[in-house]
C-alpha positions in Angstrom: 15.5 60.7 15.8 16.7 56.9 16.9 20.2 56.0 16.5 20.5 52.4 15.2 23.5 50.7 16.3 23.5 47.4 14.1 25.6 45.0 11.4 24.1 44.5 8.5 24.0 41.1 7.9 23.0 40.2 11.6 19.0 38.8 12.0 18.8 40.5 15.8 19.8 43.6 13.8 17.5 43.3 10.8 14.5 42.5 12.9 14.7 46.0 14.1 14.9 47.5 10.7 12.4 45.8 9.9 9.8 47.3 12.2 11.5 50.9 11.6 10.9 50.3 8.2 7.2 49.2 8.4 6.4 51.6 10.5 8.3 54.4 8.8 9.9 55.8 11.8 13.1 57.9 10.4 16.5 56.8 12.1 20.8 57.1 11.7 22.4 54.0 11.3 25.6 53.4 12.3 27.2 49.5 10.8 28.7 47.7 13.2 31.2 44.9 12.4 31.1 42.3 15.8 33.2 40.3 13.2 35.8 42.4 13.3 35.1 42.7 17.0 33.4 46.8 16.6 31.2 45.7 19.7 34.2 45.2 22.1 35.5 48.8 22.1 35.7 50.5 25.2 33.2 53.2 23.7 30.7 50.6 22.5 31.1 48.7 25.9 30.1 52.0 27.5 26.8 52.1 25.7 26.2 48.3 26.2 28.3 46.3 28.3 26.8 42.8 26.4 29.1 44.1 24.0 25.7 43.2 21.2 24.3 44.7 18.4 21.4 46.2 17.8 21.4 48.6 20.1 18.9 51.5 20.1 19.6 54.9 21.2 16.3 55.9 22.1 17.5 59.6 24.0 20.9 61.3 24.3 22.6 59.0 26.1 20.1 56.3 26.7 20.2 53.3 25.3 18.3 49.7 24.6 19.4 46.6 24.0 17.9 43.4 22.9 16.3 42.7 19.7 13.3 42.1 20.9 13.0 44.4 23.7 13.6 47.4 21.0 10.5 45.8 19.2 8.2 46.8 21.6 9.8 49.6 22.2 9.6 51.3 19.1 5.7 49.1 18.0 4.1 50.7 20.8 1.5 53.2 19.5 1.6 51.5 16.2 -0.2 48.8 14.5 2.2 46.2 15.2 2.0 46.6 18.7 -1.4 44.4 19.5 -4.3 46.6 21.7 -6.1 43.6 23.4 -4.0 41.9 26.7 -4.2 38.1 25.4 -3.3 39.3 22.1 -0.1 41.0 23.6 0.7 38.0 25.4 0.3 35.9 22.5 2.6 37.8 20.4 5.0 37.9 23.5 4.3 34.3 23.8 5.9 33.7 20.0 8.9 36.5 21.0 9.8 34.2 23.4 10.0 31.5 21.4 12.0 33.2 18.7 14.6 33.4 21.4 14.9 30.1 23.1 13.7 27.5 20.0 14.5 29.8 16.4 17.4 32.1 17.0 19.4 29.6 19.1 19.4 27.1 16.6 18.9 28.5 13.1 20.4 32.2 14.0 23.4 30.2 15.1 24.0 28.0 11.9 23.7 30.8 9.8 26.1 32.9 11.8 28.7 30.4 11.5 28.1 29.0 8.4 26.9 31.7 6.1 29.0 34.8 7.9 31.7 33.3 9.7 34.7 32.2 7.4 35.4 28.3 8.0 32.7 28.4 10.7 31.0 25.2 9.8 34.5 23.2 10.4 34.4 25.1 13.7 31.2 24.0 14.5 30.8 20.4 13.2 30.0 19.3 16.9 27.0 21.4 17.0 25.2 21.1 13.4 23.4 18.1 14.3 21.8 19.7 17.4 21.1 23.0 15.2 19.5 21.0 12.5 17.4 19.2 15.0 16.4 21.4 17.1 16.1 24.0 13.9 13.9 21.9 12.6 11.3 21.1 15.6 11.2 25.1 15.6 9.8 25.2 12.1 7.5 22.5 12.6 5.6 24.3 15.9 5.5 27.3 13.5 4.4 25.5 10.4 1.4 24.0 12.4 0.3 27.6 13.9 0.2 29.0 10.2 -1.3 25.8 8.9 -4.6 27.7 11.1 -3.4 31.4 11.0 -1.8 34.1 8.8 0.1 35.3 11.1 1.3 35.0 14.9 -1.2 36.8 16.8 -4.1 39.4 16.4 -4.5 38.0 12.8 -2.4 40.7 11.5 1.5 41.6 10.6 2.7 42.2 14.6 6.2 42.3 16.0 5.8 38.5 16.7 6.3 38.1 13.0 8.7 40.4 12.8 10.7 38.3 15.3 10.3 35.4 13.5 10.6 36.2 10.4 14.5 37.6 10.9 16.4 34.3 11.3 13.5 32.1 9.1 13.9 33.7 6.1 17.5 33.3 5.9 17.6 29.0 7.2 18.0 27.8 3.4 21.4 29.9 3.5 22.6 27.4 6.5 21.1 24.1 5.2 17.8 24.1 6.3 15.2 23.0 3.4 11.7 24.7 3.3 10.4 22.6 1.2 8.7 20.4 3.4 6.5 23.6 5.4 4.9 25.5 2.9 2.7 27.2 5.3 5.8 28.7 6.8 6.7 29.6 3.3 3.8 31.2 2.2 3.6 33.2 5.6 7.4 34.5 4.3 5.5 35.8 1.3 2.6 37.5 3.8 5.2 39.8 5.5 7.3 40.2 2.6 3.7 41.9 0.5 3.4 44.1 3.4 3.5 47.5 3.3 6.8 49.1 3.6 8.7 45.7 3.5 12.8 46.0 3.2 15.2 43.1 3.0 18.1 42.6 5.0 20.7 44.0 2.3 18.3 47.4 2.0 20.2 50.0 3.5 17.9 53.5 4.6 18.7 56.7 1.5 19.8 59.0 4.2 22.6 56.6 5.6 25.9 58.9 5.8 29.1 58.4 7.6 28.8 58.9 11.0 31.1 60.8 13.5 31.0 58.1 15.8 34.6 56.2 16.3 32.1 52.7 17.3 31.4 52.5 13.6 30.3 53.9 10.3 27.1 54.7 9.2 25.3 51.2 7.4 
C-alpha cells in the first residue's frame, strides 16, 4: 500500500488524491503541515531533500516526489493514463503547462492569500503579476475547452487532474470565473466523475500514524 506524504489544503497534494481516489487505489496518509515547517525535519529531509509535499512512498524506503511525476506514476495501467503516444504527449503537454503558467501564478495567490495568515500584505508586489499572468492561463485553457471536454484523449486523464487542483480553488484568491464558462463547466465534468473527492475529503481508514514527520490526514 502507498504511503501519502501530503497537507491537506495544498493543490500539489490534492492532485494526487485525487487520482488515488479516481482510481481507487488504497493508501496511508500522513498530514503534513509545511506551514508549521513539518517538511524541514531532518527525517522528512531524508525522504525528500526539496523539503516538499506530496511525497509518495511507492516501496519501503523509496520515495517520489513531484506532483505531477506521482501522477503518472500511479495512472499508469489505468484509464487516466492515455494508450496512444500523441495522446500521452498531449496530456504531458498540459502537465507542463500546469507547472510553468497555472500553479505559478494561481497556486501561488492562493497559498498566500487563502492559507498564509497576512500573506497578501506580504505579497502586494506580486498580485498584479499573479492576476495577470493567472488570468492568460485560464484564457489558453478556456479556448481548448471551448473545442474539447477535456485535455487530451477526450476523456478524464491526469492532464485534468493536474489542472483541475489549483483551478478550482482561483475564486478563493480573487480570480473571477465568470467570464470562462467553458472552464467552468469543464470543473463540473471532473467533479461528475466517478469516484470524485474534494480537497477537504479525508480517506475512512486515515489513523494516526507512527511516523514523527507527521500525523495521519
Amino acid at each position: 500500500m502507498y504511503k501519502l506524504y501530503s497537507m491537506q489544503r495544498s493543490g500539489n497534494s490534492y492532485k494526487v488524491r485525487l487520482a488515488l481516489a479516481f482510481i481507487d487505489a488504497p493508501y496511508r496518509s500522513v498530514e503534513i503541515d509545511i506551514l508549521r515547517g513539518e517538511s524541514r525535519t531532518p527525517d522528512f529531509l531524508a525522504k525528500n531533500p526539496s523539503g516538499q509535499v506530496p511525497l509518495l512512498e511507492v516501496a519501503d524506503g523509496r520515495y517520489l516526489a513531484e506532483s505531477n511525476a506521482i501522477l503518472w506514476y500511479v495512472a499508469i495501467g489505468t484509464s487516466l493514463a492515455p494508450e496512444s503516444r500523441i495522446e500521452r504527449a498531449e496530456a504531458l503537454q498540459w502537465m507542463f503547462f500546469e507547472q510553468h503558467a497555472l500553479e505559478p501564478n494561481i497556486g501561488a495567490a492562493y497559498f498566500w492569500l487563502a492559507l498564509v495568515r497576512g500573506g497578501r500584505d506580504l505579497q502586494t508586489h506580486a498580485l498584479d503579476d499573479w492576476m495577470e499572468r493567472g488570468y492568460a492561463a485560464l484564457q489558453v485553457m478556456e479556448n481548448h475547452l471551448k473545442l474539447h471536454e477535456f485535455f487530451a484523449a477526450g476523456q478524464l486523464t491526469v492532464a485534468d487532474i493536474a489542472l483541475y487542483g489549483y483551478t478550482h480553488v482561483a475564486e478563493k484568491c480573487d480570480f473571477d470565473l465568470a467570464s470562462f464558462p467553458a472552464v467552468r463547466a469543464w470543473l463540473k465534468r471532473v467533479e461528475l466523475s466517478p469516484n470524485f473527492v474534494s480537497m477537504d475529503w479525508r480517506p475512512a481508514s486515515d489513523a494516526v500514524l507512527d511516523d514523527p514527520t507527521g500525523v495521519a490526514a
